[in-house]
N, C-alpha and C positions, 0 to 999 in steps of 0.2 A: 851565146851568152857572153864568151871575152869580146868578141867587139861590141857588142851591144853596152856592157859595162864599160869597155875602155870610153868608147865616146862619151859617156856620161859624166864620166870622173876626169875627163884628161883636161876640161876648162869650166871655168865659172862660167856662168852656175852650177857647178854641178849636181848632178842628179844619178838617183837608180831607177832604174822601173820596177813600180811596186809589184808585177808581177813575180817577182824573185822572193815577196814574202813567203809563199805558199808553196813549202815542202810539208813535209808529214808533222814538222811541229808546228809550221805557220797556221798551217790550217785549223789545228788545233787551238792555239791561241786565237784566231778570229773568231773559231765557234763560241770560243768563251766570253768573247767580247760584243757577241749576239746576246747575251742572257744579264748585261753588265746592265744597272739601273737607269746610269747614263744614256744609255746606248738606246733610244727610242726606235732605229730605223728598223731594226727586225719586225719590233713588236708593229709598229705602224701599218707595215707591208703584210704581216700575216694578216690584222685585222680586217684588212682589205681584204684578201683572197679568199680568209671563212669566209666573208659575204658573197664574194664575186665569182672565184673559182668556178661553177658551175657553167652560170648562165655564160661566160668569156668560154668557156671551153664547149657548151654548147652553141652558142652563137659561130663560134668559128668555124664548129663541124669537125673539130682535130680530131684527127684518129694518132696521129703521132706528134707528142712533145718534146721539141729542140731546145736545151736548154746551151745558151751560152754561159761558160762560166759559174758552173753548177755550184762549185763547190763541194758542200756537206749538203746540199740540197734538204735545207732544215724546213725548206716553203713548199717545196715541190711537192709533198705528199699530199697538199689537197688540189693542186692542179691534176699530180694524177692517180688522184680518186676518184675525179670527176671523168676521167678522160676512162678512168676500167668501167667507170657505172654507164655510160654513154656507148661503148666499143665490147665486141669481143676477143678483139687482137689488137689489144695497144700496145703502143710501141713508147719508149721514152730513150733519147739519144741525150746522153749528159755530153757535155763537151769541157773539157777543163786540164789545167795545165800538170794537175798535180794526181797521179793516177791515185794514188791512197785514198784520197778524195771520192772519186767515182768507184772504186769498189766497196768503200765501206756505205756509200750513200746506195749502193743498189743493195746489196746484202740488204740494208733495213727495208727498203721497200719493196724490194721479193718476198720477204715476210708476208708483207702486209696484203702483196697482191701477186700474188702465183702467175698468174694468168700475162701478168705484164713484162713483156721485153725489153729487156734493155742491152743498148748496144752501147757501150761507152766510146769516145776515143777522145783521145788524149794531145792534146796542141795548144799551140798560143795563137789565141786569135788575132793576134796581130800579121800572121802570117800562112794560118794554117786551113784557114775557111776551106780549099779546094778536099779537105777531109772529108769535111760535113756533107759535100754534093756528092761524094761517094756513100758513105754510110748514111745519109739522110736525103735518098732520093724523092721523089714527087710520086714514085709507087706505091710508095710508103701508106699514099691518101693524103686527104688536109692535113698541112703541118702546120700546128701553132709555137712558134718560134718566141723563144723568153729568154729574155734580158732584165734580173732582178736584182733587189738589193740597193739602186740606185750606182750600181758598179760603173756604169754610161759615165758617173760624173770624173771617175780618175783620169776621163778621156779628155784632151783642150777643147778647144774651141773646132781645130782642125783633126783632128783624131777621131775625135765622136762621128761627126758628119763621116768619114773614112772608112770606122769600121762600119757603120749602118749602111752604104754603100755596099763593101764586102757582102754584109747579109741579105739584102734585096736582090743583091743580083744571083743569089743561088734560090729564089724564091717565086713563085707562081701567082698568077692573079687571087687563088680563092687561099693561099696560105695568109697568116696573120701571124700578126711581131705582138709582144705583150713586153712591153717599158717599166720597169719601178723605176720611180723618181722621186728625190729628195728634194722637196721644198724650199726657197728660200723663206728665214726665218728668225727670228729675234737672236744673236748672236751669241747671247749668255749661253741658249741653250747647246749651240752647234759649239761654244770651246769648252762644253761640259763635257760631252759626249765621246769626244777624241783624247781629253784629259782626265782619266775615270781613276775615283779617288784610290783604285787597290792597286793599280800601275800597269794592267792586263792590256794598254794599248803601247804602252811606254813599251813593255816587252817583246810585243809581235812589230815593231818595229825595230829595236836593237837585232831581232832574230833575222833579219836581213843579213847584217856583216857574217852572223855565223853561218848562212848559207853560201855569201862571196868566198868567206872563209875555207868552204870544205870545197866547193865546186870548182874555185880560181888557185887551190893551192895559196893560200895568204896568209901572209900576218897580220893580224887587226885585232887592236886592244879594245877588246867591247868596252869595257869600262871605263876606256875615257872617253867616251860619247853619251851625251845627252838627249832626251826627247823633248823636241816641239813642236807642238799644234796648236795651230792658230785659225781662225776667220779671218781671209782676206776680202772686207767688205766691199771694196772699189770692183774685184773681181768676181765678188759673191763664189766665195771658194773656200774648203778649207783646206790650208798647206800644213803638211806634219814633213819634217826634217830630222835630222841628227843631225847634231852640233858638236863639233872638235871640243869636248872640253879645256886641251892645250896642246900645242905644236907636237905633231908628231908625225911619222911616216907610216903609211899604208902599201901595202905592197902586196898586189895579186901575179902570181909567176904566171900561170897558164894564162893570164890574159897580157900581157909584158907590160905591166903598170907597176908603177912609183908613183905615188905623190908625195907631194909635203902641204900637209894641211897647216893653218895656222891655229892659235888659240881663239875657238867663236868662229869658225869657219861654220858655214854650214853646207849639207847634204838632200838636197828636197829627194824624198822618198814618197810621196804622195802627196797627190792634187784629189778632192771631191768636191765639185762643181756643184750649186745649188742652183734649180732652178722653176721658173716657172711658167703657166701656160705657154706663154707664146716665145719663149726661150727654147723650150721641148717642141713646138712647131717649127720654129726654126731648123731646128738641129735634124729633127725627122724630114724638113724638107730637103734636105742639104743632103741626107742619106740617101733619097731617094724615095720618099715613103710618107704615106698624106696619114694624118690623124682621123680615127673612126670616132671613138670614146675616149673622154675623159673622166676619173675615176678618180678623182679625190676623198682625203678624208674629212671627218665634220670637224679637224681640228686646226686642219691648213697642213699637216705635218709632212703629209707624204703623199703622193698620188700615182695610181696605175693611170695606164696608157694604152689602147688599140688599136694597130695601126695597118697597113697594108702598104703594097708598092705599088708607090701612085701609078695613076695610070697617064699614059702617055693623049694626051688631048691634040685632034689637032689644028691647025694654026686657020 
């Protein structure tokens, strides 16, 4: 985490990885930001999955769900609902960075389904994939592998293709990837969404520094930082920052950083990438992995995805 942060902050542009929102109150803050009026993508992706959940998880033949990046896995309980009604030993492997996260998300879903396993574990997929081919082997049975929430878009242009690479290659001819993806989209709506009039995005963003904060040993005046989210249409992306409200010094010990930020400096803390058909072809070929299904909504808003790892054709 201190080099990863030092690199980010030691030049312009600088940057955090928004993976560092998501300790025990991040997570909390985003779940709340799921239920915000604004905030279409939840709703969008659920209304998808009542429909879909089923037939994708029959169709795949999954006996065990890979989720990356779980979360609070607010979606999951109808993938695996569908995945107990289909199996008598399902399995669900949450993967995610913030353990509080996957224990409270199984606790609700042992409730609901006795029968279902779950193995958590806990890493950053940007580096920790050789986890999953341990705890989420091909024994397992068909794995149906899920990537939700439109999370793919915090990824560039070269990161995305990167991590889907990572995932195909721990993955077998009959297993399948399940993609939410965030639509490109009339702009009002997308700097509504990130800009929600009670401030619940504004906050899970400041809640960043207070994690630098406690984890880097730092000094950082949250409150003289500001939030901004924007649509950057050229890049079809939305960028959310913290902005220096005025000249001050930031200092994390355990990572041996000083700066000196100016007055309207900014901090990009988050990229979400909008895209569409053949943007998420791209990105899935570049991963390694050819599209099955495409799974839009009747409103253009958001669309599921089914994919597999292509197969190798030859010349």
């Amino acid at each position: 985490m201190g080099r990863e942060v030092r690199a980010g902050l030691s030049r312009p542009p600088r940057s955090i990885s928004p993976k560092y929102f998501y300790d025990a109150e991040g997570s909390k803050l985003f779940d709340a930001i799921c239920d915000l009026p604004e905030y279409y993508v939840t709703r969008s992706e659920r209304a998808l999955l009542e429909e879909h959940a089923d037939s994708i998880v029959g169709l795949a033949g999954a006996r065990a769900l890979v989720e990356i990046g779980s979360g609070m896995a607010r979606k999951t309980a109808l993938l695996t609902k569908a995945l107990c009604d289909r199996n008598a030993s399902p399995i669900y492997i949450p993967f995610d960075i913030a353990p509080e996260a996957i224990d409270e998300s199984a606790r609700v879903l042992l409730d609901s389904h006795p029968r279902l396993r779950v193995r958590g574990v806990v890493g950053d997929f940007g580096h920790d994939f050789g986890r999953l081919a341990i705890h989420a082997p091909p024994a397992d049975g068909t794995r149906l592998f899920a990537f939700l929430g439109s999370t793919i878009g915090n990824l560039d242009e070269e990161a995305a293709p990167a991590l889907l690479r990572s995932i195909s290659a721990i993955m077998v001819p009959a297993d399948r990837f399940l993609l939410g993806i965030d639509l490109v989209k009339d702009s009002s709506l997308l700097n509504a969404a990130y800009n929600d009039a009670q401030g619940v995005t504004a906050a899970f963003n400041k809640n960043v520094l207070r994690v630098l904060a406690r984890e880097l040993d730092g000094e950082i005046d949250e409150a003289a930082f500001e939030h901004l989210a924007f649509y950057n249409e050229p890049l079809q992306r939305i960028e959310m920052h913290l902005v220096s409200a005025r000249a001050q010094t930031m200092t994390l010990r355990a990572a041996d950083l000083r700066i000196e930020l100016a007055a309207g400096e900014r901090i990009l803390t988050e990229i979400s990438r909008k895209f569409t058909r053949a943007s998420t072809e791209r990105t899935l070929a570049g991963g390694g992995m050819e599209l099955l299904e495409w799974i839009p909504d009747a409103l253009g808003m958001f669309a599921l995805c089914v994919a597999r790892k292509a197969v190798l054709r030859k010349a």
